[in-house]
C-alpha positions in Angstrom: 10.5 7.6 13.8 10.2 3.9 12.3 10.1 3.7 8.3 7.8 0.7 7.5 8.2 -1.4 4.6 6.1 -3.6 2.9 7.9 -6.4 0.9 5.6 -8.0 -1.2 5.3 -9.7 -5.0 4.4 -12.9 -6.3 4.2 -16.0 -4.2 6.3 -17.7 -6.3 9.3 -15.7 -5.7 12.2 -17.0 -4.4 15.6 -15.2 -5.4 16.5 -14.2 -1.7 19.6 -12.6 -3.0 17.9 -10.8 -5.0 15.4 -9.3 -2.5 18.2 -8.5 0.2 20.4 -6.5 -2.5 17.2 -4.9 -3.3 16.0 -3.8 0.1 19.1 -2.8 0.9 19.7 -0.3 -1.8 15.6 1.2 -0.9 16.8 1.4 2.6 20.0 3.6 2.5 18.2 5.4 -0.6 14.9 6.1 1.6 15.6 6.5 5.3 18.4 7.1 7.8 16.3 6.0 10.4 17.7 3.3 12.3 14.0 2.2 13.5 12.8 -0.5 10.0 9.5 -2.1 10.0 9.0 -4.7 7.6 5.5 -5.3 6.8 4.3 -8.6 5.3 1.3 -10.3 4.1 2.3 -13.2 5.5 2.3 -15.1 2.2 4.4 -17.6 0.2 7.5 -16.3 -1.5 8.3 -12.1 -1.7 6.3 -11.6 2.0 8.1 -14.8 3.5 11.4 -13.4 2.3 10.7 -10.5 3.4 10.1 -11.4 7.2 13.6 -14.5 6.4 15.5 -10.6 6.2 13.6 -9.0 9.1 14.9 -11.7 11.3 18.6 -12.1 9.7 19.1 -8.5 10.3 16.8 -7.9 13.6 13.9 -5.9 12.1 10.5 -5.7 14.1 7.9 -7.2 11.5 4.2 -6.3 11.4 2.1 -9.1 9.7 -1.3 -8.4 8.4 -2.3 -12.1 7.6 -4.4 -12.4 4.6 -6.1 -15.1 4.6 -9.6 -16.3 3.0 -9.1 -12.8 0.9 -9.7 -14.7 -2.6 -12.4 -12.1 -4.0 -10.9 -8.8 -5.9 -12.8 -6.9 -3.6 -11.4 -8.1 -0.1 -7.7 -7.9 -1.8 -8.3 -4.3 -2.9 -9.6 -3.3 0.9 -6.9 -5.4 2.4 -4.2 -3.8 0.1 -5.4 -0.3 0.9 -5.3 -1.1 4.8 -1.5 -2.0 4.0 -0.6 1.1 1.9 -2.3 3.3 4.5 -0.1 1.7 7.3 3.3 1.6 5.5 5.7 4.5 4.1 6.8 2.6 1.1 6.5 -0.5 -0.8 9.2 -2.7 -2.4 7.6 -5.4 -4.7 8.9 -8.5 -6.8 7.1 -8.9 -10.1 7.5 -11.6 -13.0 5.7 -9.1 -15.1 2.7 -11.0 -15.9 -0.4 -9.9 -15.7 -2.4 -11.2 -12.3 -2.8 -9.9 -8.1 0.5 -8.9 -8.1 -0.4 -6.4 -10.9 -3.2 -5.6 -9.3 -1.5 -4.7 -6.1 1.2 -2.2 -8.2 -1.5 -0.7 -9.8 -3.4 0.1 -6.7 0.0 1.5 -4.8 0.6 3.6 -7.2 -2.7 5.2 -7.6 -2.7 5.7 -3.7 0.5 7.9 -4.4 2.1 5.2 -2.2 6.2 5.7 -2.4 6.8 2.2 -4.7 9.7 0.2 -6.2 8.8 -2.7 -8.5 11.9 -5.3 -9.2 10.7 -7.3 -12.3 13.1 -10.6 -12.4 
């Protein structure tokens, strides 16, 4: 069975170490599965990180491009469409208010399994 991933956070982020130590600890802490899917936006900085590890350590990726998704409403839909495809989330946050926020807030209230690293 693969365990699927979504890395995600702000698209500013850009603390690689930071996001490798990270997903590493969620990995051995989550899942002995040997079969990882990392699941990415395909955004600047968390989900571009996120696919930088999938390809330094040979996971498959599944992109969902987001793209023209500017209004609240297409980023809620497209977030859900995520969460329902994914086992767990791991997410970067600055801690400000914003998408990003918006995003953890939604995960969480979908009962999706979450970890939010605020750097």
């Amino acid at each position: 069975m693969t365990f699927k991933l979504i890395i995600s956070g702000d698209s500013d982020f850009t603390n690689y170490d930071l996001l490798k130590k990270n997903v590493f600890k969620l990995l051995n802490s989550k899942t002995k599965s040997k079969n990882i899917e990392i699941v990415s936006d395909v955004t600047e900085g968390a989900a571009m990180l996120g696919q930088r590890f999938s390809a330094e350590f040979g996971y498959e990726v599944a992109e969902f491009p987001k793209k023209n998704m500017e209004s609240d409403h297409l980023l809620y839909l497209f977030n859900m469409l995520m969460a329902g495809y994914a086992d767990s989330c791991i997410c970067f946050w600055n801690g400000e208010p914003g998408k990003t926020e918006r995003m953890i807030d939604l995960y969480d209230s979908l009962g999706l399994d979450l970890t939010v690293i605020v750097y």
